[in-house]
N, C-alpha and C positions, 0 to 999 in steps of 0.2 A: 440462504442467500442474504449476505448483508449491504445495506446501506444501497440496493435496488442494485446489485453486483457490477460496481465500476469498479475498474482496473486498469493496468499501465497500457491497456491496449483498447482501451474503450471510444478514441478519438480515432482508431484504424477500423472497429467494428463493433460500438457501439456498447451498452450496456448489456450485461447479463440478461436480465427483466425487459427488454427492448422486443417487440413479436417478431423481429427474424431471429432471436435468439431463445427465447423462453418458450418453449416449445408447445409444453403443458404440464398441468399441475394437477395432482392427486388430492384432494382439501375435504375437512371435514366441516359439514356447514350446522349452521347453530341449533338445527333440529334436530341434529346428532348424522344425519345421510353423511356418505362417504361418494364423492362424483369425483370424474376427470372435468376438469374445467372447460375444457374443450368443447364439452357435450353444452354448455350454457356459455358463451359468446358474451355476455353481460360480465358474466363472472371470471373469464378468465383478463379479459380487460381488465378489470378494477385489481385483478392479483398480478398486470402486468403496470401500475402504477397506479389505481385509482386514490391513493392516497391514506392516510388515516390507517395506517401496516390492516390492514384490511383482509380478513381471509385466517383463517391459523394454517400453516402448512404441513402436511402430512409426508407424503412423497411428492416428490419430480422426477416423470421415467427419463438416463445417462446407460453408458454401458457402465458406468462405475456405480458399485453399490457395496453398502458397508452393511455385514452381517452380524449380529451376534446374540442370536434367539437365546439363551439358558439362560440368562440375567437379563431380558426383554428390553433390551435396547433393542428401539423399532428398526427395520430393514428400510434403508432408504435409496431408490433412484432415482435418476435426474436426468429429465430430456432433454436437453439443453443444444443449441446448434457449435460443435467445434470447429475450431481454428487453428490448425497447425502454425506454430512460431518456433521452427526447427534451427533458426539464425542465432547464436551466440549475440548476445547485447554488454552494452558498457552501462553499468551501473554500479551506487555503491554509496555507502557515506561520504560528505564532508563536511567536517569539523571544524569551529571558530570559536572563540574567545569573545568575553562579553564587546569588547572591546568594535569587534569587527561587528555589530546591530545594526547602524546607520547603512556604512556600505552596501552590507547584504538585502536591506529595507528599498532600496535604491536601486541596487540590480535585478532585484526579482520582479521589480515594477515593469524596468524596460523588458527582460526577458517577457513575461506574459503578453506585451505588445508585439512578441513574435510565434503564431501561435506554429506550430510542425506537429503533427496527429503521431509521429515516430518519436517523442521528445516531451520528456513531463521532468515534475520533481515534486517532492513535498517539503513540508517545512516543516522543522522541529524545532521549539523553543522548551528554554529546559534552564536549570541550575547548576547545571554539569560542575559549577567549583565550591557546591557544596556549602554556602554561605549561611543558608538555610536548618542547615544542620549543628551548624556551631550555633546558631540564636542571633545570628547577622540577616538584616534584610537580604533575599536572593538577587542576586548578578543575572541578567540573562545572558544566556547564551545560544548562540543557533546552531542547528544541524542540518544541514541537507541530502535527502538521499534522493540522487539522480537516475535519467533513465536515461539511456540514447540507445535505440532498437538500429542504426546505422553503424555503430561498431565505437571500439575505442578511436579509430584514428579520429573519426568525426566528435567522436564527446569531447576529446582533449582539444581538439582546435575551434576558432574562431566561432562557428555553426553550431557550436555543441556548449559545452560547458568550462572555458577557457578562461573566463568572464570569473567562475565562482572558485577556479581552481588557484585564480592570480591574486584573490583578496588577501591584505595582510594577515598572516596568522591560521591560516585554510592548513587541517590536518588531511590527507587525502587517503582514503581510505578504497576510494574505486577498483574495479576489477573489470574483466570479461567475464562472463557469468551465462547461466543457461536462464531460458523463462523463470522457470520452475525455482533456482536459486534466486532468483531477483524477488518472487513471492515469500522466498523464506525468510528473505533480509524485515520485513514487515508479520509474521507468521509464529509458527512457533519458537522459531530462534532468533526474533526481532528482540528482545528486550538483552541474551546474550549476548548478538552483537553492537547494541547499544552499551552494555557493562565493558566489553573487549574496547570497544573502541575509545571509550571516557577513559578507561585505565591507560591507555598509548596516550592518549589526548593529558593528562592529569600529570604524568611525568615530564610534561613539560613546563610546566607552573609550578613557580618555586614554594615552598612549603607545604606540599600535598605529598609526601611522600608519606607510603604505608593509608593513603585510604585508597577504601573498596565502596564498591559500589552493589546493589541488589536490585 
């Protein structure tokens, strides 16, 4: 569980780590003992936030568990309370030019003064034109990847994300998408579709042609 397990749906039900969600925790304590946290109330508190990454984690009993005793990679389960989120969501990169900083710096402001628990984004600042690599001071550039759990009709309009898709120079990369793909955009194929999408974003910027990106 990282960064006390928030995610695009934590403002709907809360963090991972939160006690209606973290159910119980399997830990090894510094005398070497192996308890369920459960059984010490002190202890699974403080593995439910007391601060200071507190605890080494062993198991947490899920019906999902990853096996693979020959080469002792430990068997790990996770109790965790689930959430079904069986709705198609709109999510997805978009892409801007150093150019577009200001604007984006400005809308993201007023945006946060509108909080919706169905509606997030993050922010990625980055070198995307590669200035850096020539021995040029780096240009920033920004990326945004959006959430809107009410659908594309609402991300694309007014309520949603209309605001980031109208800025000069916005490459739109968005989609309909399942939970589970919204996680991957940030996961194991987060840095691929970061390379995919700088590469669409880069032929549009004159004299980049023929770089790559890793």
């Amino acid at each position: 569980m990282v960064s006390v397990g928030i995610s695009w749906i934590s403002h709907e039900f809360g963090l991972a780590s939160d006690p209606k969600n973290l159910l119980d925790a399997h830990v090894v304590l510094s005398e070497g003992r192996v308890v369920w946290a459960s059984e010490e109330p002190d202890l699974l508190w403080a593995l439910r936030g007391g601060g200071g990454n507190f605890g080494g984690m062993l198991l947490i009993p899920v019906e999902l568990s990853f096996e693979h005793t020959d080469n002792g990679i430990v068997v790990m389960e996770f109790k965790l309370k689930c959430h079904p989120y069986p709705k198609p969501v709109y999510a997805g990169f978009i892409m801007y030019p150093s150019s577009a900083v200001d604007e984006i710096s400005k809308q993201v402001a007023e945006f946060v003064k509108r909080p919706d628990p169905k509606i997030a984004l993050h922010v990625f600042i980055g070198d995307m034109e590669g200035n850096a690599l020539k021995g040029d001071a780096p240009k920033p550039s920004i990326s945004l990847l959006v959430f809107d759990a009410y659908g594309e009709e609402h991300g694309r309009g007014d309520a949603g994300f209309k605001w980031a898709l109208d800025i000069t120079g916005a490459t739109d990369t968005t989609s309909v998408m399942s939970y589970r793909e919204v996680n991957q955009l940030q996961g194991n194929t987060h840095s691929q579709e970061v390379t995919r999408n700088s590469a669409q974003f880069l032929d549009r910027i004159p004299g980049t042609s023929g770089w790559s990106y890793a």
